[in-house]
C-alpha positions as CSV (number, residue, x, y, z in Angstrom):
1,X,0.0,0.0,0.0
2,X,1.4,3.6,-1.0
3,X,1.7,6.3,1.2
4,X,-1.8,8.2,-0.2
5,X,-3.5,4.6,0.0
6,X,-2.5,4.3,3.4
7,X,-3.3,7.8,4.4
8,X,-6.8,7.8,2.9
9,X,-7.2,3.9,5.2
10,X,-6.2,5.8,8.2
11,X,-8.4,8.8,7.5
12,X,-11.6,6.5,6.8
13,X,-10.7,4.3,9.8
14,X,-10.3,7.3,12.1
15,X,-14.0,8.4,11.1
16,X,-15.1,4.8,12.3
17,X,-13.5,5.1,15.5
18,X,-10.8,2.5,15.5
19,X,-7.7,4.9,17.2
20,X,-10.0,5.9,20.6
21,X,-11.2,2.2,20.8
22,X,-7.8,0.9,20.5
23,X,-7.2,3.4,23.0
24,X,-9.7,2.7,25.1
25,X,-8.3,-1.3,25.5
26,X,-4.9,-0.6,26.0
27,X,-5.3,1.9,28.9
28,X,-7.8,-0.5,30.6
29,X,-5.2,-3.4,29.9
30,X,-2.4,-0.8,31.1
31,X,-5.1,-0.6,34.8
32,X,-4.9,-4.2,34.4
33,X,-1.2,-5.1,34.3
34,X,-0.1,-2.6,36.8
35,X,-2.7,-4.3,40.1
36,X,0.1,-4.4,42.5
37,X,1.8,-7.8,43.9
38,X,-0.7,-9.4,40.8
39,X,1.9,-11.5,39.1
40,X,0.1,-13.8,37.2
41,X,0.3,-15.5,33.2
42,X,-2.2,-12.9,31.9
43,X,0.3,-10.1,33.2
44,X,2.6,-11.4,30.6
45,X,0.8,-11.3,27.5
46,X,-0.6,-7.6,28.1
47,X,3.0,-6.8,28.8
48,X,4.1,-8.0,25.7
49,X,2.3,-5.7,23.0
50,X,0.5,-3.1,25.2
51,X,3.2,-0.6,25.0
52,X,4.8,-1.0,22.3
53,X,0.9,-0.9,20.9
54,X,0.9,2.9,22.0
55,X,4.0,3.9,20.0
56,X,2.7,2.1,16.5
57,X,-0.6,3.8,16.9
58,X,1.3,6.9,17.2
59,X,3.6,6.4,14.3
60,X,0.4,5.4,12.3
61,X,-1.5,8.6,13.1
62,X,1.7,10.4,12.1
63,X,0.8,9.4,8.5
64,X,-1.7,12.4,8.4
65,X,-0.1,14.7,10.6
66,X,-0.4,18.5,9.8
67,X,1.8,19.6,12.6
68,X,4.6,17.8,10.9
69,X,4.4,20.5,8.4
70,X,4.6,23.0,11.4
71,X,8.3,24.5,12.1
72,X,10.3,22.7,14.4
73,X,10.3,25.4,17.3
74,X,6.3,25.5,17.0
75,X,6.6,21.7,16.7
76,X,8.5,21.0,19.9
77,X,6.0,23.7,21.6
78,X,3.0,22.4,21.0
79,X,4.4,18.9,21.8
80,X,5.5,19.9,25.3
81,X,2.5,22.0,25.7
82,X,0.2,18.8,25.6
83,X,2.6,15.6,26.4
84,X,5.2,17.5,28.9
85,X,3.0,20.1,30.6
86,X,0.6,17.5,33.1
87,X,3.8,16.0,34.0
88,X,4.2,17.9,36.8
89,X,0.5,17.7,38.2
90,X,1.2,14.0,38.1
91,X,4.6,13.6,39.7
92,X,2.5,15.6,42.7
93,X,-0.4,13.4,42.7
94,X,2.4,9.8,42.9
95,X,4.2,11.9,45.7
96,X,1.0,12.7,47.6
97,X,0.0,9.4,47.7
98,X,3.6,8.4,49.0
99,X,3.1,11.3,51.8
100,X,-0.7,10.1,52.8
101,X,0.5,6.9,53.7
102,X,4.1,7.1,54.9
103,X,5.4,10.8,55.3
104,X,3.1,13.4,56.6
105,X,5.3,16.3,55.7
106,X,6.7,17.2,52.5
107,X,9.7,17.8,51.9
108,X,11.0,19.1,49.1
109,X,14.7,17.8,49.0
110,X,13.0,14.2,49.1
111,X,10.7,15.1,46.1
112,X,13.7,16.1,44.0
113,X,16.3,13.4,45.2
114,X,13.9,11.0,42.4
115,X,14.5,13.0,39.7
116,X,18.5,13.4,41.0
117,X,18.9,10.0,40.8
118,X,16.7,9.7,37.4
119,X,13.8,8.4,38.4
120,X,10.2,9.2,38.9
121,X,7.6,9.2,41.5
122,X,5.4,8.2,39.2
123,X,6.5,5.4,37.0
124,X,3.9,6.0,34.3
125,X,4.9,9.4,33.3
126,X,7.9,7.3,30.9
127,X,5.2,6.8,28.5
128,X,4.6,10.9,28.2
129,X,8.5,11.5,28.4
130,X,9.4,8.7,25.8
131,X,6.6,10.2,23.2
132,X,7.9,13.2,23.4
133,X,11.2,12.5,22.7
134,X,10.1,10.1,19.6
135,X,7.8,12.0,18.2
136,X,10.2,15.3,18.1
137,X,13.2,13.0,16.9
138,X,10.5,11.5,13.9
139,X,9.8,15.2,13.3
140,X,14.2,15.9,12.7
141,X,14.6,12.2,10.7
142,X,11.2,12.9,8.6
143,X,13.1,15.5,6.8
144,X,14.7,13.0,4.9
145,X,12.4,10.3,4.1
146,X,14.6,7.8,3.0
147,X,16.2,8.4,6.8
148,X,13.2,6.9,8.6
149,X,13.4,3.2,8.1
150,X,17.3,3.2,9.1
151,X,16.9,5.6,12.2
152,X,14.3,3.3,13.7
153,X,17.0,0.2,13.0
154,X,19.2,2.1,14.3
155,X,17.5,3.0,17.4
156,X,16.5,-0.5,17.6
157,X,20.1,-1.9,18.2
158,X,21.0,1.4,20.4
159,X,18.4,0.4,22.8
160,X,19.4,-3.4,23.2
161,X,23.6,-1.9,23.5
162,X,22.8,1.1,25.6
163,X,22.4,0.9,29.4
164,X,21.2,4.0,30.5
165,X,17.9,3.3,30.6
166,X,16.1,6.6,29.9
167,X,17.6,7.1,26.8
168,X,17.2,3.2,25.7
169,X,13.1,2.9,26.3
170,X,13.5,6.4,24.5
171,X,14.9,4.8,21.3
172,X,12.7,1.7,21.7
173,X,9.9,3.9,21.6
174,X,10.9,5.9,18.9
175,X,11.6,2.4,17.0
176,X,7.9,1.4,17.3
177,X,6.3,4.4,16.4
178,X,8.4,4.3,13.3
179,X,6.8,1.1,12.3
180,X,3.8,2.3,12.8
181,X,4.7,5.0,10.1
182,X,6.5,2.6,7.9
183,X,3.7,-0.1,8.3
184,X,0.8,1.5,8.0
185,X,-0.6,-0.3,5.2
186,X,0.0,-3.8,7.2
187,X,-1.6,-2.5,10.8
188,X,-4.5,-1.0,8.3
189,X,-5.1,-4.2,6.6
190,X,-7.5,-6.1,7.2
191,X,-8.2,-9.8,6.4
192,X,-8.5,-13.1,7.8
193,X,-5.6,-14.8,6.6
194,X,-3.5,-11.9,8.8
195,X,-5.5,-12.4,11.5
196,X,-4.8,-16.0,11.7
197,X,-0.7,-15.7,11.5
198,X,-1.2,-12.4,13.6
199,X,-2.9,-15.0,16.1
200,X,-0.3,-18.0,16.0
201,X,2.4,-15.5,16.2
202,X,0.7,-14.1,19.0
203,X,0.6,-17.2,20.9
204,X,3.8,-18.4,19.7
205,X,6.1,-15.2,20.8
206,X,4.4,-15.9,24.1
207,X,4.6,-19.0,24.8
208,X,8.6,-19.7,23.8
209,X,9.3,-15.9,25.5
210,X,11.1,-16.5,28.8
211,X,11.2,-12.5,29.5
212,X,8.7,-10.3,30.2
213,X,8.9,-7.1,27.6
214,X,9.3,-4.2,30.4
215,X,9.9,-0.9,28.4
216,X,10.0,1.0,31.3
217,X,12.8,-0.7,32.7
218,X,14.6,-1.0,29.2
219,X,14.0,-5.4,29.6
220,X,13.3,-6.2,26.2
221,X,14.4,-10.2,26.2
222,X,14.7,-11.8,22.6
223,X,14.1,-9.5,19.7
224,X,13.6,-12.2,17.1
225,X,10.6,-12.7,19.8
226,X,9.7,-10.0,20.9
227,X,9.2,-7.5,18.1
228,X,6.7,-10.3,15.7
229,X,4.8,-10.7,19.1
230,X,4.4,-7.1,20.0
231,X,3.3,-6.4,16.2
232,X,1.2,-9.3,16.2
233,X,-0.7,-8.7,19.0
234,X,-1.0,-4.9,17.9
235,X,-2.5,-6.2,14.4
236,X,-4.9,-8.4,16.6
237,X,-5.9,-5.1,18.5
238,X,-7.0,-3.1,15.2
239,X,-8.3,-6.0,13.5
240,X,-10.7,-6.2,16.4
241,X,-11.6,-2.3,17.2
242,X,-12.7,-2.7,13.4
243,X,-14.9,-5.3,14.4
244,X,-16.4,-3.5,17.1
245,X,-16.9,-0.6,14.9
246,X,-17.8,2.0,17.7
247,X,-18.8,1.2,21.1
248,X,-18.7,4.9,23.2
249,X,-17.9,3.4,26.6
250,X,-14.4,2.7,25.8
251,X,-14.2,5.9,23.0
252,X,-14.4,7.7,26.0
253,X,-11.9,5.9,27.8
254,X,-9.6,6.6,24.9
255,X,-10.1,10.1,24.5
256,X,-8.9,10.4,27.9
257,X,-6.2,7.8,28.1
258,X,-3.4,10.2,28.3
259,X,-5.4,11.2,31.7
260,X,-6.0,8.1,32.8
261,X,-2.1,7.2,32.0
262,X,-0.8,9.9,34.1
263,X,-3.0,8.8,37.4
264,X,-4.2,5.1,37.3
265,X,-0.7,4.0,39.3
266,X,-1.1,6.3,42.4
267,X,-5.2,5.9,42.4
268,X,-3.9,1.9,42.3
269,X,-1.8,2.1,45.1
270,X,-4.4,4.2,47.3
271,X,-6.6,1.6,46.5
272,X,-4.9,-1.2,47.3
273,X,-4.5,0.2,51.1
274,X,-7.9,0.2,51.0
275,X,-8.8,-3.2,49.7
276,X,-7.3,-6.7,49.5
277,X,-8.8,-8.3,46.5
278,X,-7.7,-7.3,43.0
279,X,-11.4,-6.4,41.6
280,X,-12.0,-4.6,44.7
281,X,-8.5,-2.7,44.3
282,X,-9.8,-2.3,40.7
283,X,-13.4,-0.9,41.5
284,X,-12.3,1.4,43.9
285,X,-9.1,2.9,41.4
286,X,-11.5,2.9,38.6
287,X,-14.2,4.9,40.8
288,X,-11.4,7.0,42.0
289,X,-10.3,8.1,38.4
290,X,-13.2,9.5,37.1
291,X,-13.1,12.6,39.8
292,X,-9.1,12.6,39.3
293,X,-9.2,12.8,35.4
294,X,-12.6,15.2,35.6
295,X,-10.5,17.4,37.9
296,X,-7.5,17.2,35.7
297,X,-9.4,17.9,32.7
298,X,-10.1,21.4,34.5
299,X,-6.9,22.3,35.1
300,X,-5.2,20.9,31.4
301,X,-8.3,20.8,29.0
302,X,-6.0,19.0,26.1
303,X,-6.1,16.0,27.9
304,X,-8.9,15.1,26.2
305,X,-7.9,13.5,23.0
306,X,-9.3,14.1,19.6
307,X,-8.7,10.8,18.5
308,X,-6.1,12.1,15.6
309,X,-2.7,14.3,15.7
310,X,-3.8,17.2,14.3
């Protein structure tokens, strides 16, 4: 499929939904695979395509991007303004739920020794982080066309060689949302002969896999595994928002999974105090979020997706 083919696909799929449903899943499987002290099977296989999902979607929607034709500095604005700016409001919230329970008093040198020694109170604010960072490095490499299937090798065997691990989940990110750019016409497809190798490859990757795929903490395991098994179960994803067509439960959810990504982990951890069980620790999170992500919707109104990158 040629780059127009594949634009007009992602334009007519956008109009029937597909990109907030897939959203929708993922962040409910992302709730899912981050109940705490839940280690089970099922943990696995979310693990291995939910993230890397996120990124592909991203590089797909890049194939009708108008703010790539933005200049860079207006480019790299807008980009901070809406994946960069909540950061802050949801480092708080992760810290506040550390003080509730264990603290009392804040104190400020504590809230900055995280980011001294380069971590973050609150582990799902990667995701924002590593998007921004790939999506402004697609902007610099998408200059060149014939640049963007090498730089996403490239940052392919940089992430498995380099140790720091910022900068390597960085570079795998920016690897999967290239593919999503490059494969647009195979995530877009849609027929049952796919579905069925999408499926056994699916199954496959995760049965002979003997490492969990953790981008946040740069564990990647095989390649030759993981990267068929992450596509495949992304393919699986599309191939069945397109079946759903539109359902505007989970639209919702998806219009506001960037929200939803930036305070499901502390809203998880205040909830387990509270309960035992994991669907207790899930009702309560989940009945938490909708006055956290209402509440942060006032204060950064973008965070309400528009299904598309405009």
């Amino acid at each position: 499929m040629d780059r127009q083919a594949c634009y007009n696909q992602v334009m007519n799929t956008e109009r029937s939904h597909v990109w907030d449903l897939a959203r929708g899943i993922l962040i409910l499987l992302v709730f899912l695979a981050h109940v705490p002290y839940d280690d089970r099977l099922w943990k696995t296989v979310i693990f291995s395509f939910h993230m890397p999902a996120f990124f592909i979607l991203s590089g797909i929607l890049m194939t009708q991007s108008q703010s790539l034709q933005k200049p860079f500095p207006d480019y790299v604005r807008k980009k901070a303004y809406r994946l960069l700016l909540p950061v802050p409001l949801f480092e708080l919230l992760a810290y506040g739920e550390v003080l509730l329970h264990w603290h009392g008093h804040f104190r400020f040198a504590e809230f900055l020794g995280k980011y001294a020694a380069l971590d973050l109170w609150n582990h799902a604010d990667w995701f924002l982080l590593s998007l921004f960072v790939s999506e402004c490095l697609f902007y610099a490499v998408s200059r060149k066309k014939t640049l963007i299937l090498p730089s996403g090798l490239g940052a392919l065997t940089a992430a498995y060689l380099i140790r720091f691990v910022p900068l390597s989940r960085c570079l795998m990110s920016y690897f999967f949302l290239v593919c999503g750019y490059v494969l647009c016409g195979v995530f877009t497809e849609d027929s049952l002969p796919s579905a069925i190798i999408s499926l056994v490859l699916f199954i496959g990757g995760n049965v002979l896999s003997t490492v969990r795929l953790d981008m946040h903490n740069a564990v990647y395991g095989n390649a030759v595994l993981m990267i068929p098994t992450a596509f495949a179960g992304t393919w699986l994803l599309f191939f069945l928002c397109r079946r759903l067509r539109s359902f505007l439960p989970l639209e919702a959810i998806g219009q506001h999974s960037m929200a939803i990504m930036g305070t499901h982990m502390p809203l998880l951890e205040i909830a387990h105090r509270l309960a035992s069980s994991n669907k207790a620790v899930l009702l309560i999170a989940a009945l938490l979020e909708i006055p956290t992500v209402l509440t942060a919707r006032l204060i950064f109104p973008f965070l309400r997706g528009k299904g598309v990158h405009r």
